[in-house]
Each structure stands twice: as C-alpha cells, then as structure tokens.
N, C-alpha and C positions, 0 to 999 in steps of 0.2 A: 504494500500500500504506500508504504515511503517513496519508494521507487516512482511509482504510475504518477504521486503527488512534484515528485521534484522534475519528472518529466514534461507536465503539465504547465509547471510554473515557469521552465525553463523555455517552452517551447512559446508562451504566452508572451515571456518579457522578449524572445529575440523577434517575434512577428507584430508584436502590439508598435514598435518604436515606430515616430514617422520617419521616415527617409527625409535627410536633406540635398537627395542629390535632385527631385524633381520642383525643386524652386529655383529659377535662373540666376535671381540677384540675390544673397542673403543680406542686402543693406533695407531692403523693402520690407524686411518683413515685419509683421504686425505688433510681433513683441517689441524690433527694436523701436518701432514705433513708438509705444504705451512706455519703454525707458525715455523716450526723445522730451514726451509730454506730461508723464507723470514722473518721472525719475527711478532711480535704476530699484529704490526700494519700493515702487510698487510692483514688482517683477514677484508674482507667486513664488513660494520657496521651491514646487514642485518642478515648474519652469528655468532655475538659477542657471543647471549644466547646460540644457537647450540654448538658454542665452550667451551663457560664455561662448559652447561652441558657431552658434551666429557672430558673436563679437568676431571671433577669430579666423571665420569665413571671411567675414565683411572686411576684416583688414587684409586677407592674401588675395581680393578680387580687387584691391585697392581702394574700399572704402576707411581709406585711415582718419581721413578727416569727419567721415560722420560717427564714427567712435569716439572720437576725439571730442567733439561739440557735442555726444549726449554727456561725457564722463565731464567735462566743464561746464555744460549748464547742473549738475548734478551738484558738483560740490560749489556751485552758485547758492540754488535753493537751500543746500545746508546751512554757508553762511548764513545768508537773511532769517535764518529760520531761529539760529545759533546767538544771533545779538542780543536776542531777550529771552527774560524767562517768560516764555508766553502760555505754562500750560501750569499745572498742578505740582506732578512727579518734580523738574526741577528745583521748584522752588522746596517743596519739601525735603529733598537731598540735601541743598543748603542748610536748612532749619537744622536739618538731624547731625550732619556735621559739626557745625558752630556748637548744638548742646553739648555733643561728645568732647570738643576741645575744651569747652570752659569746663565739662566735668572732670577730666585729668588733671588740668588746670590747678584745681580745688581741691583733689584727692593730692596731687604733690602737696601744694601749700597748707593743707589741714596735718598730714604725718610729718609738716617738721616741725 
C-alpha cells in the first residue's frame, strides 16, 4: 500500500507541474505582473519557486531591466511604508522594548 501511495504521489507531482516551456516571453507573465503592481510580497508563498524560476527566465531572455524595476519599485514601497509606524505591531514592539530596558535598568540599580 506504501508503495501504490508513493507511486501515486510521485507520479501526481511530476504531471501536475505547469510547463514553462509553452509561454514564449517569461517577462509577461501574470505573476510577474501582480510583483510589478503589488510587490514581490504579494507573491502567494505556494507561487515563491515559480517566481524565482520566471525571474531567472526573464533575465536569460534579457528581460534584466524588468526584474530590475519590479525589485526597485519593491524596496521603494518598503521604504514609504518603513518611515512610520503606521500600524499596531510596530508600535507595540517599541512599547515592549523601552519597558524591558528600563526594567534591567532598575533590577541593576535596585541590587547595588
């Protein structure tokens, strides 16, 4: 039963995968699209290998420049994102940090 199950699975993952040989340009495609316009972490995690290997096409067909300008407007978005604390979690991180410093802070200065 092992056997018939790894058979199965095995023969599942090598026919299930798409082929990237029957897309002409790998710079078109849709994913790298949705990185161009959403950024590279809206890339499903199922998706990440798919993407790399398009990245990698799309540079040896010579699309180096649209790899290039999704991976810069990427760590653009980060920036502007990065200048404030504009959500919850960060700010909290701060809070919790600053209490842990002034608590050692205190636990030194109380044991001498």
């Amino acid at each position: 039963m092992r056997q018939f199950t790894s058979t199965v699975l095995f023969f599942v993952f090598l026919f299930g995968q798409e082929s990237m040989v029957d897309r002409p340009n790998p710079c078109e495609d849709p994913l790298l699209n949705l990185a161009e316009k959403k950024g590279i972490k809206a890339i499903p995690i199922k998706d990440i290998p798919r993407f790399r290997k398009l990245m990698k096409a799309c540079e040896d067909k010579g699309g180096y420049k649209v790899i290039e300008k999704i991976v810069h407007k990427d760590w653009q978005r980060d920036y502007k994102k990065a200048k404030i604390m504009a959500s919850f979690t960060p700010t909290f991180s701060v809070i919790v940090f600053l209490v842990m410093i002034y608590y050692f802070i205190g636990l030194g200065l109380a044991t001498n």
